[in-house]
N, CA, C and O atoms as a MOPAC input file, in Angstrom:
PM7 MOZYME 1SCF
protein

 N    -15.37300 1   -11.63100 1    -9.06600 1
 C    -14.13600 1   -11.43000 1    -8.34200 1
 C    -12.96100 1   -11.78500 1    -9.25300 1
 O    -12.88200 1   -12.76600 1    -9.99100 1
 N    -12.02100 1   -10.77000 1    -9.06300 1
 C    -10.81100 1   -11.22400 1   -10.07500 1
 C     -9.77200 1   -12.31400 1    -9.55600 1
 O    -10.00300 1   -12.38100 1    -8.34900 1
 N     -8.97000 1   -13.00700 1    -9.79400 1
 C     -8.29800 1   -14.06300 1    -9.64800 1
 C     -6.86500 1   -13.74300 1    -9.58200 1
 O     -5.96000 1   -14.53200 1    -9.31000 1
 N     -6.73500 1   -12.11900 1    -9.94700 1
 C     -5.10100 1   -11.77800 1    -9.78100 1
 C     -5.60500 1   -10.76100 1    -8.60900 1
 O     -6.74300 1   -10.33300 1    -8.41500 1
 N     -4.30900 1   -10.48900 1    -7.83400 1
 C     -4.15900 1    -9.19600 1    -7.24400 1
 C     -3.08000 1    -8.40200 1    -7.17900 1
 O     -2.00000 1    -8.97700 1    -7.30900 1
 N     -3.06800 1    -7.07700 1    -6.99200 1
 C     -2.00200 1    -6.56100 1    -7.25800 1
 C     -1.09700 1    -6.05700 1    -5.66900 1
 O     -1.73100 1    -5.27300 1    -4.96300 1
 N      0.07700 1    -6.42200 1    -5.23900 1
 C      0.81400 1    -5.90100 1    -3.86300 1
 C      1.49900 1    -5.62000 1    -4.18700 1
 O      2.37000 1    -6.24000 1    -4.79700 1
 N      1.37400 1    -3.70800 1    -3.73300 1
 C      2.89000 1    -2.91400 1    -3.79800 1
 C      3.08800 1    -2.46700 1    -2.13800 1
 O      2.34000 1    -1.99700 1    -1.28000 1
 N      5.00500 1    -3.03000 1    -2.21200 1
 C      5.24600 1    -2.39700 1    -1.33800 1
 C      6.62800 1    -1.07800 1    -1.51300 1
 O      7.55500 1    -0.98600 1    -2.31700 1
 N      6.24800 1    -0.31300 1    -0.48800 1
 C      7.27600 1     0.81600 1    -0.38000 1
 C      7.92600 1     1.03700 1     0.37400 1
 O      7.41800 1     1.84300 1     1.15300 1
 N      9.41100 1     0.59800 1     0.77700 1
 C      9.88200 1     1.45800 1     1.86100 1
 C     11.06200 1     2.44800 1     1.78700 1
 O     11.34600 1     2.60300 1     0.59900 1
 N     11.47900 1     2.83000 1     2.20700 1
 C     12.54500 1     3.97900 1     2.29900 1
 C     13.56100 1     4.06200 1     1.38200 1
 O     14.11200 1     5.08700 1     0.98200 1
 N     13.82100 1     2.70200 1     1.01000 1
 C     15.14900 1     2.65700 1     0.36400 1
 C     14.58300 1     1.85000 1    -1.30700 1
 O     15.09300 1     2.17400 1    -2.37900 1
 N     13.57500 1     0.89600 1    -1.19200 1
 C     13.24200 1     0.36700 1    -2.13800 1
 C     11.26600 1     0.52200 1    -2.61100 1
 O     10.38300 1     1.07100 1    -1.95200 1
 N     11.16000 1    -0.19100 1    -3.94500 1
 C      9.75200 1    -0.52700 1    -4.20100 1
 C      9.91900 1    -1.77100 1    -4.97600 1
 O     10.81900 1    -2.24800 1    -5.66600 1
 N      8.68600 1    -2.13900 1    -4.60500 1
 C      8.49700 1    -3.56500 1    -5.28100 1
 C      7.24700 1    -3.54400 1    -5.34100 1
 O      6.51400 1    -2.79400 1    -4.69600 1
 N      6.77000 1    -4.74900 1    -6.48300 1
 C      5.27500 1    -4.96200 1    -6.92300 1
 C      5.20300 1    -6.34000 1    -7.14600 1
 O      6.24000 1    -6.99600 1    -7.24500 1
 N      4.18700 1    -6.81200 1    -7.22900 1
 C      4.10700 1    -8.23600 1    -7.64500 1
 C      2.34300 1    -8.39200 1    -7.91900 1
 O      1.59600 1    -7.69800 1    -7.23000 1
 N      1.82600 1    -9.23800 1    -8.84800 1
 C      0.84500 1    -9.61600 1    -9.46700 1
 C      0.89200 1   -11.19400 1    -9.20000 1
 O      1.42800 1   -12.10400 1    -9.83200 1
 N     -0.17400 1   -11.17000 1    -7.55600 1
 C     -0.31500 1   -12.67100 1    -7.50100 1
 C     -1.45000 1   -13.40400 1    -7.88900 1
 O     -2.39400 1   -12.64100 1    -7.68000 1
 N     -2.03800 1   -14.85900 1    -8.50800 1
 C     -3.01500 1   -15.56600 1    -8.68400 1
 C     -3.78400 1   -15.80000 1    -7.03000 1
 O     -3.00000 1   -16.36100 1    -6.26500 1
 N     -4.90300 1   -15.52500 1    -6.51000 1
 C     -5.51300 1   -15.55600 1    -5.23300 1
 C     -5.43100 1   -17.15500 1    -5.09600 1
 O     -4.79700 1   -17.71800 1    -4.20400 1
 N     -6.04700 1   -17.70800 1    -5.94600 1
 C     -5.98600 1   -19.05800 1    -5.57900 1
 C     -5.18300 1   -20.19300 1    -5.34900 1
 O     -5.49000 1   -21.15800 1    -4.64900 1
 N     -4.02000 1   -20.00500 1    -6.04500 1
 C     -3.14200 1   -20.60800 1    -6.39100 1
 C     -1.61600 1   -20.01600 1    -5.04300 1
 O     -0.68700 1   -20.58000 1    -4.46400 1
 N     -2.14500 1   -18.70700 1    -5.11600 1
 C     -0.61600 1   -17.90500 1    -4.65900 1
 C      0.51600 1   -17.88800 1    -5.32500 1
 O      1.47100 1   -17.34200 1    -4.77300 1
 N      0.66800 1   -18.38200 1    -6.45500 1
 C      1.90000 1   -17.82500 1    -7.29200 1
 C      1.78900 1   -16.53500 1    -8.20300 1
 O      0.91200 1   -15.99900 1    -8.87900 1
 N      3.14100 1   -16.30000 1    -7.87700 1
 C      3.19700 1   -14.97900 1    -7.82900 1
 C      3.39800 1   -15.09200 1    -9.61700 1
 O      3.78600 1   -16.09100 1   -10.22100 1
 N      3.03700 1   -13.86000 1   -10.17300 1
 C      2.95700 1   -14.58500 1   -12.17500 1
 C      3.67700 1   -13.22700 1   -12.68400 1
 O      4.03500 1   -13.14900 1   -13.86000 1
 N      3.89500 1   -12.08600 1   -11.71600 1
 C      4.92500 1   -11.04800 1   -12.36300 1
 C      5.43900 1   -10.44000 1   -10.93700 1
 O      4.78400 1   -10.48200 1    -9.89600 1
 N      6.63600 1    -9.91300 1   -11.07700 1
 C      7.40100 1    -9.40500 1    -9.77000 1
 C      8.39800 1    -8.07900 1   -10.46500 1
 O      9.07400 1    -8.20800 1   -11.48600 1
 N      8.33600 1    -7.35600 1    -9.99400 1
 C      9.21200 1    -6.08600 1   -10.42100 1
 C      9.34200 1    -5.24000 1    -8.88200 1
 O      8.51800 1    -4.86400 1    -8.04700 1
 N     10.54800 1    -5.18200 1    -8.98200 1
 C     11.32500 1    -4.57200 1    -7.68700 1
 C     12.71500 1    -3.85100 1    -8.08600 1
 O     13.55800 1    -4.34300 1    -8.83600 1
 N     12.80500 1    -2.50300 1    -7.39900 1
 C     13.97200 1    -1.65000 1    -7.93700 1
 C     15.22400 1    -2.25400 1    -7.14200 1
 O     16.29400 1    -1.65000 1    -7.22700 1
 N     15.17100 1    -2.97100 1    -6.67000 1
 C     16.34600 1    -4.03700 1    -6.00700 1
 C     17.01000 1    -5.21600 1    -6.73100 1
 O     17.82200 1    -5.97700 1    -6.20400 1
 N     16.51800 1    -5.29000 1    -8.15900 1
 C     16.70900 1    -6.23800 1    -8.83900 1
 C     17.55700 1    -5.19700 1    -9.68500 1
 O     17.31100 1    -4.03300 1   -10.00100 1
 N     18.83600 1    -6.16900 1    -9.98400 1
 C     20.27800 1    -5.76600 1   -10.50900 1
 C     19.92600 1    -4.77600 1   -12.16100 1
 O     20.54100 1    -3.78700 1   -12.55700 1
 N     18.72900 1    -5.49500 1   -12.84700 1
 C     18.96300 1    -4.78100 1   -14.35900 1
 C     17.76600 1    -3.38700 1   -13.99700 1
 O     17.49800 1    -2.41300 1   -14.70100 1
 N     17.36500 1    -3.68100 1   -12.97000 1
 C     16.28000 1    -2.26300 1   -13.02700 1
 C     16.90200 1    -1.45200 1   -11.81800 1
 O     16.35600 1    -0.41200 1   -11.44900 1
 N     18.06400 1    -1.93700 1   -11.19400 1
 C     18.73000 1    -0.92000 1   -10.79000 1
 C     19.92800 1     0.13100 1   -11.37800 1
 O     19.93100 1     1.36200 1   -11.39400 1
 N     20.78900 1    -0.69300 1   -11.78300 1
 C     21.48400 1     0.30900 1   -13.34400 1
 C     20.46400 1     1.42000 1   -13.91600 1
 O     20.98000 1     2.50400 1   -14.18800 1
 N     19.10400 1     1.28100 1   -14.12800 1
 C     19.04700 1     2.08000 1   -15.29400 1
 C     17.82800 1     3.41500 1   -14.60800 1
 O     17.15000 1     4.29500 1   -15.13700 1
 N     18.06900 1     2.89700 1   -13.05900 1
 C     17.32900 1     4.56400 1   -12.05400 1
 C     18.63600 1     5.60200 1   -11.28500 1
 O     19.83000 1     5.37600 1   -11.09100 1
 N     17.90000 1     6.61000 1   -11.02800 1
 C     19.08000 1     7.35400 1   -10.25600 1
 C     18.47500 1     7.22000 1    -9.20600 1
 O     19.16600 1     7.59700 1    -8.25900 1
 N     17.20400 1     6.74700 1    -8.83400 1
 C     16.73300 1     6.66000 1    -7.24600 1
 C     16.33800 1     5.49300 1    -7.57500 1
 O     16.53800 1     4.92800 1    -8.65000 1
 N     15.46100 1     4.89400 1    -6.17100 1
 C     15.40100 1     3.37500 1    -6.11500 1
 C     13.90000 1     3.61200 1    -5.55300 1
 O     13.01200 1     2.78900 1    -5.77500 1
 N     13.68100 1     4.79900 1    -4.80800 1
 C     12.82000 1     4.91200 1    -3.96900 1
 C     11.43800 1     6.17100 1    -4.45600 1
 O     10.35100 1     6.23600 1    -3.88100 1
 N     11.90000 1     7.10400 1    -5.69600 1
 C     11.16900 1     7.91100 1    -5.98000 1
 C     10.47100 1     7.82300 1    -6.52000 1
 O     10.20200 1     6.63000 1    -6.66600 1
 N      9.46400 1     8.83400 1    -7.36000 1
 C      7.93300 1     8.74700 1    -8.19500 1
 C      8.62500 1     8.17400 1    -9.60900 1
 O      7.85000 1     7.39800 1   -10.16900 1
 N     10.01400 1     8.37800 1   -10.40200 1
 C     10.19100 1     7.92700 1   -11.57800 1
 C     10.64700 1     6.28700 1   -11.49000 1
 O     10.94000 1     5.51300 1   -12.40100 1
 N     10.59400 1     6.11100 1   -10.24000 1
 C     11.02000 1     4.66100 1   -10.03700 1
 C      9.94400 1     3.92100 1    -9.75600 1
 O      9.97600 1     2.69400 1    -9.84600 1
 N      8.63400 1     4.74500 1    -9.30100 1
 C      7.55800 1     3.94100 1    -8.61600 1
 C      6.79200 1     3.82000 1   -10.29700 1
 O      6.19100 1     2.81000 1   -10.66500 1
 N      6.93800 1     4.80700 1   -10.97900 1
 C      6.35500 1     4.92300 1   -12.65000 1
 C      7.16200 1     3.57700 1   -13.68700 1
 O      6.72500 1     3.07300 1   -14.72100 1
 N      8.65700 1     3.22800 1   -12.83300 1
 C      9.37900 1     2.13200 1   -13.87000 1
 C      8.85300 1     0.76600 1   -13.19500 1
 O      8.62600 1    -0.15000 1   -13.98500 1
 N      8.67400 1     0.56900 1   -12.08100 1
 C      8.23100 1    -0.86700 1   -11.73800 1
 C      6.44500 1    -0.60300 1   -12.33300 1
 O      5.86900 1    -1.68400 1   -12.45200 1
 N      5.92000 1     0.12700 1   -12.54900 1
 C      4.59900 1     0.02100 1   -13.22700 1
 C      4.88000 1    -0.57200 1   -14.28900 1
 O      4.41900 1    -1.64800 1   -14.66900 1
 N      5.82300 1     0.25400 1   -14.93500 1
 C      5.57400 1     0.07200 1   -16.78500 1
 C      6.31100 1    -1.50100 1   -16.93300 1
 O      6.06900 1    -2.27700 1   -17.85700 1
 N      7.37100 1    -1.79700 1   -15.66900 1
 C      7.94800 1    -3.25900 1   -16.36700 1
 C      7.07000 1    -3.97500 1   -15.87400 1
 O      6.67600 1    -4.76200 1   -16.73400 1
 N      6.43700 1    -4.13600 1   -14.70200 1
 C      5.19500 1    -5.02100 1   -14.00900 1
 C      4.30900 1    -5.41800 1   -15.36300 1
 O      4.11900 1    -6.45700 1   -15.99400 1
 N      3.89900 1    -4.12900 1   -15.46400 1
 C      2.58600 1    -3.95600 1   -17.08500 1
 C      3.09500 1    -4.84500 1   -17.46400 1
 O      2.49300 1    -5.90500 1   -17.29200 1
 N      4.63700 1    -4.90100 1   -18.26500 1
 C      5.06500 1    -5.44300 1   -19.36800 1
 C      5.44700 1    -7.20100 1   -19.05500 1
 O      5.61400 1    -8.11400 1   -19.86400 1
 N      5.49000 1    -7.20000 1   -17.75100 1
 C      5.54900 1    -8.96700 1   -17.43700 1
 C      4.31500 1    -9.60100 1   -17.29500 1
 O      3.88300 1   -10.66600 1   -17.73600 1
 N      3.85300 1    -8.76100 1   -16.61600 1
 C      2.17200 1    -8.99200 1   -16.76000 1
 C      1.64000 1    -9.81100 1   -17.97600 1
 O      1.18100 1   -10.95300 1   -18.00400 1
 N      1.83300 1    -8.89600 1   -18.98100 1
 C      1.06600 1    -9.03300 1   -20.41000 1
 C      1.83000 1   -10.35300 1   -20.65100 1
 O      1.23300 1   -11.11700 1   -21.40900 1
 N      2.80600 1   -10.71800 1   -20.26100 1
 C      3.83900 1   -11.86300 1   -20.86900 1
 C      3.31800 1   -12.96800 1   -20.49300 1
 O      3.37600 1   -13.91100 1   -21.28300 1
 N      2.56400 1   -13.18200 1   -18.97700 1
 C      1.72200 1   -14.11900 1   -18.54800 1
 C      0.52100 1   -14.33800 1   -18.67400 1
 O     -0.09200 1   -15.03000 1   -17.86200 1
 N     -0.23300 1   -13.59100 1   -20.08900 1
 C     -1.15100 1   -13.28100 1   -20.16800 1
 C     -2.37000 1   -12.91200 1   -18.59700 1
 O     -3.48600 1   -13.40100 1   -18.42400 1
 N     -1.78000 1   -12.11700 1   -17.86900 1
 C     -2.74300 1   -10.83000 1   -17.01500 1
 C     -2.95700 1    -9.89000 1   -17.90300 1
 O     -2.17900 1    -9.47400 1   -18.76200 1
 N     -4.20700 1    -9.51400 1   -17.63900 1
 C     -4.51500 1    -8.01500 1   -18.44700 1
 C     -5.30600 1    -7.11000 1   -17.03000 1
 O     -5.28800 1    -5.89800 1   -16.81700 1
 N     -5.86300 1    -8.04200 1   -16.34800 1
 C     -6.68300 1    -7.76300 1   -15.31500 1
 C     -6.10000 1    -8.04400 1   -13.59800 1
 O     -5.59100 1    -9.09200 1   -13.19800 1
 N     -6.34100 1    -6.82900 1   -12.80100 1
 C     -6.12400 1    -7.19800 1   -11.38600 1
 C     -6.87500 1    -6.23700 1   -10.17300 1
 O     -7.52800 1    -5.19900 1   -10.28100 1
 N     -6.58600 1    -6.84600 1    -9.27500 1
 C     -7.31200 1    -6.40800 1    -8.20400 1
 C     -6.79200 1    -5.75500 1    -6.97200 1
 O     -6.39600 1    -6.59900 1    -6.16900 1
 N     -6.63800 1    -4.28400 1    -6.47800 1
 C     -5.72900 1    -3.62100 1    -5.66500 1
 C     -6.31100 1    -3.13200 1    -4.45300 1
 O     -7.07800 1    -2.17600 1    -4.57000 1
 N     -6.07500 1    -3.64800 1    -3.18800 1
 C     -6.79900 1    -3.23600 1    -1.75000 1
 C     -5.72700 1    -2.58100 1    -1.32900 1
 O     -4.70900 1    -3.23000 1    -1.09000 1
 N     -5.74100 1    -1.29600 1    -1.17200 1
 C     -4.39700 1    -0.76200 1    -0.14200 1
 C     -4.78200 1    -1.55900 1     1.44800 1
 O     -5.88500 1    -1.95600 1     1.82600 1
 N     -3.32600 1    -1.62000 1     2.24900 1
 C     -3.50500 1    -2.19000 1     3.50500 1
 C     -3.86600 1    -1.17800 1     4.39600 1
 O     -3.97700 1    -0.00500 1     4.03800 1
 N     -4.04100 1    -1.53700 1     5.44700 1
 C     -5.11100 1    -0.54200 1     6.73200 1
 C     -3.71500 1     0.84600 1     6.58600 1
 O     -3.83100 1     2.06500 1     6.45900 1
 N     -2.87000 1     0.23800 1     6.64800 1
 C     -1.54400 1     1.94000 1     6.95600 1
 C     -1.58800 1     2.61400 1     5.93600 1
 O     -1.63500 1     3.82200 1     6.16800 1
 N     -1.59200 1     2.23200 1     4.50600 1
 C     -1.53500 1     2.44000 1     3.14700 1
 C     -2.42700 1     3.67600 1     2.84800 1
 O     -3.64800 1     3.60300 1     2.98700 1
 N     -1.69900 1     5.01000 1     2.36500 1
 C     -2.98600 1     5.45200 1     1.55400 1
 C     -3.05500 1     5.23800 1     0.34700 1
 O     -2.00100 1     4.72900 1    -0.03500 1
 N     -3.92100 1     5.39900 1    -0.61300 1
 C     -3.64000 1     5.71500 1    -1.48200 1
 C     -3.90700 1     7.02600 1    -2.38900 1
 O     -4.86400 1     7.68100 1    -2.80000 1
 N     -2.23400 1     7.02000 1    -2.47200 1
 C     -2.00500 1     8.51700 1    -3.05800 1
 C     -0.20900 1     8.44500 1    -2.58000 1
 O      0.32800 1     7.98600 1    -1.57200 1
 N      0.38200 1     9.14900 1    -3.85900 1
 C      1.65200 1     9.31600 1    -3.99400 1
 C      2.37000 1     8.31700 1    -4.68100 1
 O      2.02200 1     7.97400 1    -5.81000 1
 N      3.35200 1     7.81100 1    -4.10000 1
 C      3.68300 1     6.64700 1    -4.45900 1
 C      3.17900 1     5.53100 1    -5.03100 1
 O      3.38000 1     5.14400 1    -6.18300 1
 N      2.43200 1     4.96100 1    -4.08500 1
 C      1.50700 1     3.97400 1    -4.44400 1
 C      0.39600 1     3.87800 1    -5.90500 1
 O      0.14900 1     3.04000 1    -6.77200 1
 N     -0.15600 1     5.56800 1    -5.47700 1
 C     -0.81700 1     5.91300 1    -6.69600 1
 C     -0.09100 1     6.15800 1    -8.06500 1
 O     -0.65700 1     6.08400 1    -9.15600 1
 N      0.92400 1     6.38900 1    -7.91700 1
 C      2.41900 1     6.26900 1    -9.19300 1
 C      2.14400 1     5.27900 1   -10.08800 1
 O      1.77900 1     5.38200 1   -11.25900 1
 N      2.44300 1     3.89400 1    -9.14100 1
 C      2.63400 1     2.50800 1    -9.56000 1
 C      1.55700 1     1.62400 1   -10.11900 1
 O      1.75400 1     0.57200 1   -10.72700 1
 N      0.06700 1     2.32300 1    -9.77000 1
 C     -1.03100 1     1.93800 1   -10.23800 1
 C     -1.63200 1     2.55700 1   -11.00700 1
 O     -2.36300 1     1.81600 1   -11.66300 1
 N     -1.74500 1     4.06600 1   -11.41100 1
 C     -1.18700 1     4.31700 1   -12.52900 1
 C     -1.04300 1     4.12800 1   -13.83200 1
 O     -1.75800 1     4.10700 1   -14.83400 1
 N      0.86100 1     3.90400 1   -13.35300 1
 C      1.24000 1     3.21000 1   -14.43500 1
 C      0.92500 1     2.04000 1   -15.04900 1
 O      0.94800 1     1.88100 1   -16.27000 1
 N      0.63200 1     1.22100 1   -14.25200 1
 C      0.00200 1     0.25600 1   -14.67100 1
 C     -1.49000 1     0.04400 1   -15.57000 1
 O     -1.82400 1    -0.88800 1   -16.30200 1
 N     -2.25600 1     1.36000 1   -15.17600 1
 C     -3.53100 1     1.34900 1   -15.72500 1
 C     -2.88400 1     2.26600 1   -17.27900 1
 O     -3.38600 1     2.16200 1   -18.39900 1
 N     -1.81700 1     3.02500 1   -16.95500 1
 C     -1.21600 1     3.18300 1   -18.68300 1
 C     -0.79900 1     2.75400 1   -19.61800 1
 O     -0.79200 1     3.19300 1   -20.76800 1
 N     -0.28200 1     1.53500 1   -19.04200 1
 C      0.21000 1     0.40700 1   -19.91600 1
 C     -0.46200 1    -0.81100 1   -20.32400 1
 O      0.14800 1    -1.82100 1   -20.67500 1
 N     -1.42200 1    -0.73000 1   -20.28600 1
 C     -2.62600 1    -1.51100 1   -20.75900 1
 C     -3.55700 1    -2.42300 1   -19.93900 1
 O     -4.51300 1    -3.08700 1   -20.34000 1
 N     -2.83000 1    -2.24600 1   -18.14400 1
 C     -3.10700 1    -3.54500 1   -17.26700 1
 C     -4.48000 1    -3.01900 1   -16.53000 1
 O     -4.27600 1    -2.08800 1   -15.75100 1
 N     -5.61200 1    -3.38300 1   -16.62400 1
 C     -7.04700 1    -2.83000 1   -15.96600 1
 C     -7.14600 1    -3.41200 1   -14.50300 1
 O     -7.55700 1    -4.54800 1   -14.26700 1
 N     -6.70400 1    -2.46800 1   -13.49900 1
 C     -6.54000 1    -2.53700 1   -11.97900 1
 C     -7.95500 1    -1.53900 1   -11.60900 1
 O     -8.34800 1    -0.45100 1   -12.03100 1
 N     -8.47800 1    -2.53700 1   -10.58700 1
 C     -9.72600 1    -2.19600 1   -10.30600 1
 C     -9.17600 1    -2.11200 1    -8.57800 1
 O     -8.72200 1    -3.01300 1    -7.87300 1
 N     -9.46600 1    -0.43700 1    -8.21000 1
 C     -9.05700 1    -0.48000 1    -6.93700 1
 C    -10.26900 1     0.21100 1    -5.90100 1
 O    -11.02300 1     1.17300 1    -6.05100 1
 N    -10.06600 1    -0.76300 1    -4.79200 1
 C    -11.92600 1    -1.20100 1    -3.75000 1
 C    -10.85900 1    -0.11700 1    -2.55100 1
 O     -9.72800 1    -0.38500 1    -2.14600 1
 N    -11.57800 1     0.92700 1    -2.27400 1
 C    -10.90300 1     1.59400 1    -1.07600 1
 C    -12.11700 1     1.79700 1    -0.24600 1
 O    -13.13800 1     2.37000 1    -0.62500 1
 N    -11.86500 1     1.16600 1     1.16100 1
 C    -12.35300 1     1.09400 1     2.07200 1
 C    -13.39300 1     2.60900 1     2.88600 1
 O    -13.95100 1     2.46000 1     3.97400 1

């Protein structure tokens, strides 16, 4: 069992991600298009090139806390596909190995 997990959420106006430790619950990377320097540099907040930029900076905080590895359950409403699938992804492009258990 892995010891990180990965929670993305999406709603209408924003996305956010975060890479938490299970045991511990601290959260060890957070990327959200609501945050001031990764909002300047989208023209949406809410679309597929925005759900592709919180991947690649997640990846990149990730690696900073040494994560390389995580673990992704979509929730019961969640599919996965679109969005969601964007952000995980990206993440599996940028070097971060997300192992995802679909029900």
């Amino acid at each position: 069992m892995q010891p990180f997990t990965l929670d993305v959420f999406i709603s209408k106006r924003f996305v956010s991600a975060s890479i938490t430790h299970r045991v511990t619950s601290k959260q060890v990377a957070v990327a959200g298009t609501n945050s001031n320097d990764i909002k300047a540099a989208l023209r949406s907040k809410s679309d597929i090139p925005a759900c592709l930029a919180i991947g690649r900076i997640l990846a990149d905080r990730s690696r900073e806390a040494d994560v390389y590895t995580a673990v992704y359950t979509p929730r019961e409403r969640d599919k996965f596909e679109g969005k969601i699938r964007a952000v995980v992804q990206s993440l599996i492009d940028n070097g971060i190995d997300i192992k995802v258990y679909l029900n």
